[in-house]
C-alpha positions as a Markdown table, in Angstrom:
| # | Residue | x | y | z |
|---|---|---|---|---|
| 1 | Unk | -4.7 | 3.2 | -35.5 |
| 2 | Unk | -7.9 | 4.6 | -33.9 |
| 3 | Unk | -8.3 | 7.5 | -32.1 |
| 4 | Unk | -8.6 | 5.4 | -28.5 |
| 5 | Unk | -5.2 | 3.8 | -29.0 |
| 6 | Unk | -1.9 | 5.2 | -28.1 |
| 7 | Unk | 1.6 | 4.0 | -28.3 |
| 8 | Unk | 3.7 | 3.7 | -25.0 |
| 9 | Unk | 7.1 | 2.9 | -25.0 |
| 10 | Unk | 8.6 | 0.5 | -22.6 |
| 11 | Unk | 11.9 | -1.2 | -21.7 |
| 12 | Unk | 10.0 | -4.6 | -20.4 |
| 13 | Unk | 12.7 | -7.8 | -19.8 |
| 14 | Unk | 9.9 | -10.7 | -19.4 |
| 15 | Unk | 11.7 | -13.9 | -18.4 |
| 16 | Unk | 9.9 | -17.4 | -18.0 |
| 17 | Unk | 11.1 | -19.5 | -16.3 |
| 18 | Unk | 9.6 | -23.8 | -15.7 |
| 19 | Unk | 9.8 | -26.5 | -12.8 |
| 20 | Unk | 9.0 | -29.8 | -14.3 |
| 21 | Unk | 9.6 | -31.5 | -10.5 |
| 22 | Unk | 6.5 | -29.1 | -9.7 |
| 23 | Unk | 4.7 | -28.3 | -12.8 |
| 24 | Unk | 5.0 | -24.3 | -12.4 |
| 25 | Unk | 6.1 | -21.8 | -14.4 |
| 26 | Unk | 7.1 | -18.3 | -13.4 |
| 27 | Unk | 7.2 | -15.1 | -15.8 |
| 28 | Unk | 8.8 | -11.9 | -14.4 |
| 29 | Unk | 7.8 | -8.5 | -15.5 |
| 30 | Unk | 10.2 | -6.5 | -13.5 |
| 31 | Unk | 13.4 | -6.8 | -11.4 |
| 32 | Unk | 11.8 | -4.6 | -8.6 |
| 33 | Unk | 11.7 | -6.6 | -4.9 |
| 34 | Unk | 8.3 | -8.4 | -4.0 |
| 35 | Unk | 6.5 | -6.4 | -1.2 |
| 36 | Unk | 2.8 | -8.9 | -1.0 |
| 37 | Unk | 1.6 | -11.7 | -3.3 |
| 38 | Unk | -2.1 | -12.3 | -4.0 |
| 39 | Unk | -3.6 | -15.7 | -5.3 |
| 40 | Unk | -6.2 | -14.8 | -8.0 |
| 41 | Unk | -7.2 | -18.0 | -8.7 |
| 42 | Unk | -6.7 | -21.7 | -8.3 |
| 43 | Unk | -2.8 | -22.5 | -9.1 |
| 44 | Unk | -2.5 | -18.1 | -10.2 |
| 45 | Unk | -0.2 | -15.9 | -7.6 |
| 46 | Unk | 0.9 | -12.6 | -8.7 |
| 47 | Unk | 3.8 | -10.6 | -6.9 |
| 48 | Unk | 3.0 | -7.0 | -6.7 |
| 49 | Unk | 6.1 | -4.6 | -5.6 |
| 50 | Unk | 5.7 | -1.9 | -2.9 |
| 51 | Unk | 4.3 | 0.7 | -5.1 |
| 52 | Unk | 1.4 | -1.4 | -6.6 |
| 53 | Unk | 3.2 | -2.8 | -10.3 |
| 54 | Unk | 3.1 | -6.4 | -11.5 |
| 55 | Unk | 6.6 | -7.9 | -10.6 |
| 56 | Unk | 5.7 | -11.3 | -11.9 |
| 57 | Unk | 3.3 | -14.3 | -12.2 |
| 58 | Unk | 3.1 | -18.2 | -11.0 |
| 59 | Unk | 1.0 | -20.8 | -12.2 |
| 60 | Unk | 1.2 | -24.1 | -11.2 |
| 61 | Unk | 0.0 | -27.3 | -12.8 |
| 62 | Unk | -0.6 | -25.4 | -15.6 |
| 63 | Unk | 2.0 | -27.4 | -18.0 |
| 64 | Unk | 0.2 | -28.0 | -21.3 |
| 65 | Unk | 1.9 | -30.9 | -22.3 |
| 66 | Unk | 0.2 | -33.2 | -21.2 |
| 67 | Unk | -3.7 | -33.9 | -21.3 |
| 68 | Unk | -6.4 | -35.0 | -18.8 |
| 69 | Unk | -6.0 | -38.8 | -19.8 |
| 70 | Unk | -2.1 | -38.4 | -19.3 |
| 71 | Unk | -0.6 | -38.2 | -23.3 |
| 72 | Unk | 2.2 | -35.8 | -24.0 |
| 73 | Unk | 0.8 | -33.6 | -26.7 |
């Protein structure tokens, strides 16, 4: 370990969770309510609790199953 890294101990739950009907996924990072949600890019939303932390994560379309020219993988 070098002298810039640290160990921090957590008690982080992350659930995923997947909607085939409309190709999103969702991972949570905390059980804290949703106060605003942000797109950060095309198909990406994050939900961001009241006091700033990362409650979870969207992304739709983003199923890698199947390619461009419509094979499952």
């Amino acid at each position: 370990m070098s002298d810039m890294t640290r160990t921090v101990s957590r008690d982080i739950r992350t659930t995923v969770e997947y909607d085939a009907t409309v190709d999103a996924s969702y991972q949570r990072f905390s059980d804290k309510p949703i106060a605003r949600t942000v797109q950060v890019s095309d198909g990406v939303y994050e939900d961001f609790a009241a006091d700033g932390s990362l409650v979870g994560r969207e992304t739709l379309g983003g199923y890698p199953s199947a390619g461009s020219d419509g094979e499952d993988r």
